[in-house]
Each structure stands twice: as structure tokens, then as C-alpha cells.
Kinemage of the C-alpha trace (Angstrom):
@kinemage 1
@onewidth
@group {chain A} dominant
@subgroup {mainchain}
@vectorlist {calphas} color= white
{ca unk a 1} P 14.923 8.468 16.753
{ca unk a 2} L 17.426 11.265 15.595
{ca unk a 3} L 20.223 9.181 15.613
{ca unk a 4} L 18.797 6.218 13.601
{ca unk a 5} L 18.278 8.768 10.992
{ca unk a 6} L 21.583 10.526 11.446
{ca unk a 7} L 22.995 6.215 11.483
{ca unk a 8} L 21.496 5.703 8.321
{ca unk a 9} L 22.169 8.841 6.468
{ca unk a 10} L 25.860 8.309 7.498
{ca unk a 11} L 26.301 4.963 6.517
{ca unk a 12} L 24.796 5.347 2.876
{ca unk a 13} L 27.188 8.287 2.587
{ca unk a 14} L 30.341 6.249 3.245
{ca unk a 15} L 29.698 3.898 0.336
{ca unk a 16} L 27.935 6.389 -2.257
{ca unk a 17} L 29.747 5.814 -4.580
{ca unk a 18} L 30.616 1.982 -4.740
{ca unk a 19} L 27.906 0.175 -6.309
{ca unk a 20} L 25.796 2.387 -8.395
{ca unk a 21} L 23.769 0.269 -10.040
{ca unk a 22} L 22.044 -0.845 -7.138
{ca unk a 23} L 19.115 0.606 -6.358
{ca unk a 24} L 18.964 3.164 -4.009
{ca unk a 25} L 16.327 1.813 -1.884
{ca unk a 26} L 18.304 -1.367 -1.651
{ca unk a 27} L 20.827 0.644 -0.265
{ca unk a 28} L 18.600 2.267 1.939
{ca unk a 29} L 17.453 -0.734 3.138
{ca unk a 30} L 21.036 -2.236 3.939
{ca unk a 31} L 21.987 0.904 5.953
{ca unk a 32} L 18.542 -0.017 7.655
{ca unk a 33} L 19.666 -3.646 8.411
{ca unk a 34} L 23.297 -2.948 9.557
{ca unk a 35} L 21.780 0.180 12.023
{ca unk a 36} L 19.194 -2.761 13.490
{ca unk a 37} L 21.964 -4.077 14.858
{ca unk a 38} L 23.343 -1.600 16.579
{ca unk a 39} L 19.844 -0.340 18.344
{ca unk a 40} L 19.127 -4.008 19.315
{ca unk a 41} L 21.041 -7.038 21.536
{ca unk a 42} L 19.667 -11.239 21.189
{ca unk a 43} L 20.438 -13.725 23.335
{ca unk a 44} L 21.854 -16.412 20.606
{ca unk a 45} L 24.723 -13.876 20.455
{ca unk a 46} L 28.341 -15.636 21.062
{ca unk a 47} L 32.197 -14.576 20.277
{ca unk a 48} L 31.242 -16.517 17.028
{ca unk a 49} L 31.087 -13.464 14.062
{ca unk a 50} L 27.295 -12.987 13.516
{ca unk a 51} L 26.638 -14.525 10.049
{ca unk a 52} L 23.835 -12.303 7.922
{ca unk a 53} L 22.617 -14.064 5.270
{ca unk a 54} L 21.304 -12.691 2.294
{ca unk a 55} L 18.712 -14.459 -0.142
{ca unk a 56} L 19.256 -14.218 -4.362
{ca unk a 57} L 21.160 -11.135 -4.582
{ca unk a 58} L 24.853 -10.955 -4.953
{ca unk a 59} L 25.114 -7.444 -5.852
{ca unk a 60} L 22.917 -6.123 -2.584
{ca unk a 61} L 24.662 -9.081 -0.627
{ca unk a 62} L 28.602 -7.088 -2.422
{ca unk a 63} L 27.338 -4.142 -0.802
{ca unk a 64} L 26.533 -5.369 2.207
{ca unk a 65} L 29.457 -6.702 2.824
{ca unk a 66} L 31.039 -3.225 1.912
{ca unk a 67} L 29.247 -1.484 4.877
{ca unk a 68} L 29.431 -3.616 7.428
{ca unk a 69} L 32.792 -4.553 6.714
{ca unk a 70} L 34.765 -3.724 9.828
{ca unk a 71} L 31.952 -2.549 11.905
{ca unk a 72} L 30.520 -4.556 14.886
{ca unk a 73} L 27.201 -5.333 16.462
{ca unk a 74} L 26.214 -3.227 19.341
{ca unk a 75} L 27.899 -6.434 21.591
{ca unk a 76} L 30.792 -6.157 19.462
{ca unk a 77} L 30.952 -9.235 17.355
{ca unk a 78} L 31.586 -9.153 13.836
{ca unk a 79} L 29.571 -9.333 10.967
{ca unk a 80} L 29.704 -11.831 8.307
{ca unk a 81} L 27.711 -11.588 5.004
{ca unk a 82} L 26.915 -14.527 3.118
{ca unk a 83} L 24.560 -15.650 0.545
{ca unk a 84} L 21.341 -17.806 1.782
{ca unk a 85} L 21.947 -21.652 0.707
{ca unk a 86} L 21.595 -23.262 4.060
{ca unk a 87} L 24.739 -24.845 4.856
{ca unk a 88} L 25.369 -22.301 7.035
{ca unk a 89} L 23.857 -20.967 10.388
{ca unk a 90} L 22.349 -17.576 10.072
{ca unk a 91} L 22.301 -15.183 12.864
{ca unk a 92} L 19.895 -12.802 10.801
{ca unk a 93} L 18.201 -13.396 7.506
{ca unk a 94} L 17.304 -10.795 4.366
{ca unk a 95} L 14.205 -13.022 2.150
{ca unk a 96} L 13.368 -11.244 -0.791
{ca unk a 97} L 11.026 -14.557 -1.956
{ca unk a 98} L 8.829 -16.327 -0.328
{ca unk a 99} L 10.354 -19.950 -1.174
{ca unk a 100} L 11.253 -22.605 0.983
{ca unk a 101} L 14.587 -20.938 2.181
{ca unk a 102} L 12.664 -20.191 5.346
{ca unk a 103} L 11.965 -23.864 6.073
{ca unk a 104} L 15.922 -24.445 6.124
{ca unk a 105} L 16.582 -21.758 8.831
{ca unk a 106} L 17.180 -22.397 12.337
{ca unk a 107} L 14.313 -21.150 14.343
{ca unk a 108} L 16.259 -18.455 16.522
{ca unk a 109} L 17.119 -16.612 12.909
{ca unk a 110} L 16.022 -13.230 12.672
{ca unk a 111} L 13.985 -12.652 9.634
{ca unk a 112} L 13.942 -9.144 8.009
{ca unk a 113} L 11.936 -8.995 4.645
{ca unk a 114} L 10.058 -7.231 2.269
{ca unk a 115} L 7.506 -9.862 2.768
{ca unk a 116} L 3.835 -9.105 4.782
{ca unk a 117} L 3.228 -12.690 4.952
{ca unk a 118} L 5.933 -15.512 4.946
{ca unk a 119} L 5.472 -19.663 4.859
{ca unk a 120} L 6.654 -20.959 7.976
{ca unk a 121} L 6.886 -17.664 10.522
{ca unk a 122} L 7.009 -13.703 10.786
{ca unk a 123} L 9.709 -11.397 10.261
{ca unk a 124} L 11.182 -9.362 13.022
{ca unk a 125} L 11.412 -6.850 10.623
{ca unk a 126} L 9.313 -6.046 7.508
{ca unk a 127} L 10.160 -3.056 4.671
{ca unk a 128} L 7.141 -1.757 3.351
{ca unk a 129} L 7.043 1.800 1.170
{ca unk a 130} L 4.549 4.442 2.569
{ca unk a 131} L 3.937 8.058 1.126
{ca unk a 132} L 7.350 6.904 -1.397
{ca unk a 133} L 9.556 6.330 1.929
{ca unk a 134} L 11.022 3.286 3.263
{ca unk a 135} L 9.544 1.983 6.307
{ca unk a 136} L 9.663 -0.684 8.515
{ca unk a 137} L 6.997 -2.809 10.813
{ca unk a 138} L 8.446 -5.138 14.056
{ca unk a 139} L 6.585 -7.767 15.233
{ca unk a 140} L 6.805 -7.811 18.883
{ca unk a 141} L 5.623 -11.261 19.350
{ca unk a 142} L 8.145 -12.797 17.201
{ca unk a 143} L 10.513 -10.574 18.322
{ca unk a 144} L 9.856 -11.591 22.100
{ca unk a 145} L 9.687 -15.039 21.164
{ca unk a 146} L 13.891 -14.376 20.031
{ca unk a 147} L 14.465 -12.986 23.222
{ca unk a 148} L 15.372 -9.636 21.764
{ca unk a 149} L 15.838 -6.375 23.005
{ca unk a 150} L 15.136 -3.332 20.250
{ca unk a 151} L 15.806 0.104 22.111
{ca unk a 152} L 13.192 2.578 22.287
{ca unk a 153} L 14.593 4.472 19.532
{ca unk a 154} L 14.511 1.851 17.202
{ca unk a 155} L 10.515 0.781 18.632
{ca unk a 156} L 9.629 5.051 18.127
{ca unk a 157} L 10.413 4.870 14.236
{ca unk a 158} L 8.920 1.571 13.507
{ca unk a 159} L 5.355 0.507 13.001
{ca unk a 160} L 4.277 -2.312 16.028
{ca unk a 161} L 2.571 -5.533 15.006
């Protein structure tokens, strides 16, 4: 649990200062999302670079890009960060809006959102605020359904659905 923290806390302090503007629990939340996938391994994974797309926001989607850039999954693929316009396949999928985005994505996508309830299927991961901290919920089911495996590290900090 330590060393999600200590992750987190270490990746928001490498890009500090780039990107200002953007809020700082969008940051928090990025350092979040890169750190999932280092305490977690799918099955859909492949020597392909894993492609992360992001949904309406260029400037979180800019910094993104900034901290993962040059740092691999836990299996060692690269990440790719694109914006959400389904042409492309998505490995792992930010929704800020509940639109019909979802309906384009391939059903072994892993969703993270700040979304309780989505159209078409849960999130993996969902951000919610609690006592003014981010936090985050994982739904087991869907996340057994992707034949994932989230460390016990990652499962201690989380809330279970």
C-alpha cells in the first residue's frame, strides 16, 4: 500500500512543474492511472505499445503523455496516449462523459472513470472524492471478466464493488 503512495507521490513530483494549469487532482488522478499499470498485468497484453486513450481533454491527455513517456507497463510494453475518437484500439480508457464513446470501444478495454454509472458497462476503475481525497473503487466482476490481475497492494487501497 506504501509504495502506491510513495508511486504516486513520485510521479507527480517529476512533472510539477510542466502543466500548471491543470488541475491538481487531474494530475493526481494521472499519476493514479499510470501506477495502475504497474500494480496490475491483462491478458490482451502483446509486444504491441499499450494505447491509453483519453476522452475530451487535450491538456490532461499533454500531461499524460509527459509521465508516462518512457516508462513501461509492469510487462514492459510501452505506453501510448491518444485522444478517444475510435479509430483506434484502446488498451485502457479515461471517460470523463457519459456519451456514446463507450459504445465504440472494444469490449476487452479497460474503463477507468469518474463515472458511478456508465451506458453500456462498468469501469474497472472509478475516482470518486471522499473526506476531500481522491479515491478509487474496482469492480471485481468486471475486472475478472478482463482477465486481470490487480496485486494486493493495489486491492488494500481501493474500495471493492
Amino acid at each position: 500500500m506504501r509504495s502506491l503512495f510513495i508511486a504516486v507521490a513520485l510521479t507527480l513530483a517529476v512533472s510539477h512543474s510542466a502543466y500548471a494549469d491543470l488541475k491538481k487532482l487531474d494530475k493526481v488522478k494521472a499519476a493514479y492511472m499510470f501506477n495502475f499499470t504497474k500494480f496490475m498485468t491483462w491478458s490482451s497484453i502483446n509486444s504491441d505499445p499499450v494505447n491509453f486513450c483519453v476522452q475530451n481533454d487535450e491538456a490532461f491527455q499533454q500531461f499524460l503523455t509527459q509521465l508516462v513517456e518512457s516508462r513501461p507497463t509492469s510487462s514492459g510494453a510501452s505506453i501510448r496516449i491518444v485522444m478517444l475518437d475510435g479509430k483506434q484500439s484502446c488498451t485502457f480508457a479515461y471517460l470523463i462523459e457519459n456519451d456514446d464513446s463507450l459504445v465504440n470501444l472494444a469490449t476487452s478495454t479497460i474503463i477507468i472513470s469518474d463515472l458511478p454509472n456508465l451506458i453500456d458497462r462498468p469501469a474497472v476503475f472509478t475516482f470518486y472524492e471522499e473526506n476531500n481525497r481522491l479515491r478509487f473503487e474496482i469492480d471485481l466482476a468486471e475486472a475478472e471478466r478482463l482477465e486481470l490481475t490487480i496485486s494486493s497492494e493495489l486491492l488494500k487501497v481501493a474500495k471493492i464493488k
